[in-house]
C-alpha positions in Angstrom: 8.9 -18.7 -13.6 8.7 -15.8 -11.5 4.8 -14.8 -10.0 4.3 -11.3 -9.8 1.7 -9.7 -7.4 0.6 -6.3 -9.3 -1.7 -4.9 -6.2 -2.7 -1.3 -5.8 -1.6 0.4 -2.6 1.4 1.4 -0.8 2.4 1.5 2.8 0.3 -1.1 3.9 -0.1 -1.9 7.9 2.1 -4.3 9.1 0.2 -7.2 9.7 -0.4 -7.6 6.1 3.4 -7.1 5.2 4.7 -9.5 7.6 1.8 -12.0 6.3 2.5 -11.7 2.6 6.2 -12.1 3.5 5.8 -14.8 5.4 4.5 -17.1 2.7 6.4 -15.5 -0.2 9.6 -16.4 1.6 8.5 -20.2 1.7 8.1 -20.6 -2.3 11.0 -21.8 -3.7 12.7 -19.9 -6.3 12.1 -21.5 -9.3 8.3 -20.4 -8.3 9.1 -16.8 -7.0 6.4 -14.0 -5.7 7.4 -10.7 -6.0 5.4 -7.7 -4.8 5.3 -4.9 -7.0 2.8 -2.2 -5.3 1.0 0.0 -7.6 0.2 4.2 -6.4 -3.0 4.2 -5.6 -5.2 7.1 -6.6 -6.0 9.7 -4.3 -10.0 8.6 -3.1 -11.7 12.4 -2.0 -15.5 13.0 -1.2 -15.6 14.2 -4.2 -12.9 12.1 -6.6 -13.4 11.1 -9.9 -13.7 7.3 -9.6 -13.2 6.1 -12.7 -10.4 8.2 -13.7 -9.0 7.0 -10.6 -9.2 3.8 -11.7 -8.1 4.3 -15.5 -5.0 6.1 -13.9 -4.8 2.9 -11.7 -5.4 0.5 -14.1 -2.4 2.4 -16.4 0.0 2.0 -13.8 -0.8 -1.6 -13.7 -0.4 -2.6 -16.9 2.8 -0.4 -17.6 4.4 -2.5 -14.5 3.2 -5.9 -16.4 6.4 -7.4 -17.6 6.7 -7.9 -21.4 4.7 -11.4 -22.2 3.8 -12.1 -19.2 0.5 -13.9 -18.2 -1.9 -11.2 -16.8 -4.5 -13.0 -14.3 -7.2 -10.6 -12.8 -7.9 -11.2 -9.2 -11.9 -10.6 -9.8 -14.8 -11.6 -7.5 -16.5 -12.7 -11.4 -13.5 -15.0 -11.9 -13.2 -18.8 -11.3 -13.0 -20.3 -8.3 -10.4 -22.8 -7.5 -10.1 -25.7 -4.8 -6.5 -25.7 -3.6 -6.0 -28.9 -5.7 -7.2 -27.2 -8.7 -5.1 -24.3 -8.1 -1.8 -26.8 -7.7 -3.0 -28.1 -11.3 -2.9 -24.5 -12.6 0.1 -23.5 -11.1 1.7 -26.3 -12.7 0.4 -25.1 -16.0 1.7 -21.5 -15.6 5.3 -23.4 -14.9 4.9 -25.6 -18.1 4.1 -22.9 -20.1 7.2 -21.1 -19.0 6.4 -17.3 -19.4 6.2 -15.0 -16.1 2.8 -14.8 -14.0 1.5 -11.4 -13.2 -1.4 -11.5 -10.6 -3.2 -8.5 -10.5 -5.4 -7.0 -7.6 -7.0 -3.6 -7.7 -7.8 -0.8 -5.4 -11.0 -0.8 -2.8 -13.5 -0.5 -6.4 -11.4 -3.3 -8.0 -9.7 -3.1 -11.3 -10.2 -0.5 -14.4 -12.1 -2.7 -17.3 -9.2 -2.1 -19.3 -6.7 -4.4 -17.1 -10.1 -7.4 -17.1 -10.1 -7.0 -20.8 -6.0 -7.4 -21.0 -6.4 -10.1 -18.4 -5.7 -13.9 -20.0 -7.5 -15.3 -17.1 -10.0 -14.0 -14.1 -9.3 -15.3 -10.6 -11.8 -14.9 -7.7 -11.0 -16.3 -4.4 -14.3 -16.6 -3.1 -17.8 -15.4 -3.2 -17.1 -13.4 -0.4 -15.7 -9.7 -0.6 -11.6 -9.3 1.1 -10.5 -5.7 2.0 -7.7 -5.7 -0.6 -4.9 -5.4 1.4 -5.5 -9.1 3.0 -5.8 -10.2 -0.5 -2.2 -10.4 -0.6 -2.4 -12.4 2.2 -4.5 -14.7 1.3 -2.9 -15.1 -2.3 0.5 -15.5 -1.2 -1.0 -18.4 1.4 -3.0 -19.8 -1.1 0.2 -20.3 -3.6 2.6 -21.6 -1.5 -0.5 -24.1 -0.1 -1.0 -25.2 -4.3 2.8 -25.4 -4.3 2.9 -27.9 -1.3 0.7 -30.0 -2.5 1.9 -30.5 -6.3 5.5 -31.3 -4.2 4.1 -33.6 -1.8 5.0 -31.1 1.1 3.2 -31.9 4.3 2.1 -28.3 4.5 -1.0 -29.3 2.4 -3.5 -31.4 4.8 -6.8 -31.9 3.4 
């Protein structure tokens, strides 16, 4: 199974490159995180948000790999403890198709990639510029991964 991390942006600073790569390169490969960074739309004083994000939110789901699981990274979604996460991780692996993990722009993500969306993550109540997002994601998955392999990583 192969996890891909559909996030809007480009040319991030490198703080959250080196972070995101940093836990990325610990999964092993039979549980892979790939980047795939998505243009973001050009934000003006006086830009057309929404088309902004449908343009976004095309992007997005034209880079969504043919039968792939499409999980929204939404501040609505469900929350997970890291053990709960491990038990759905192990799920996506079970059910054998790729995992695409999608985080949107500074508004979010068009409705259209929601409603394509099998299932809505939030990682917490509280609101994450978007680049650390990735961070946080790729920490978070190879923390779940730990755990369901008994890796000392994981200390709760």
């Amino acid at each position: 199974m192969r996890i891909l991390l559909l996030a809007v942006g480009q040319k991030m600073p490198a703080w959250v490159a080196a972070g995101y790569a940093e836990y990325a390169a610990r999964l092993p490969r039979e549980c892979g995180l790939e980047l795939v960074e998505i243009a973001a739309g050009r934000r003006t004083r006086h830009a057309d948000v929404a088309r902004i994000l449908r343009d976004e939110g095309e992007r997005l789901l034209a880079a969504l790999p043919r039968g792939a699981r499409l999980v929204a990274l939404d501040l609505r979604g469900r929350q997970d403890s890291t053990e709960e996460l491990a038990a759905r991780l192990g799920a996506w692996q079970h059910d054998g198709r790729d995992v695409a993990l999608a985080i949107g722009g500074p508004e979010g993500l068009d409705p259209a990639v929601a409603a394509r969306a099998e299932e809505t993550w939030s990682l917490s109540r509280l609101t994450f510029p978007h680049p650390l997002v990735r961070v946080i994601v790729a920490e978070a998955l190879y923390r779940a991964w730990s755990l369901s392999v008994g890796h000392p990583y994981h200390r709760a």
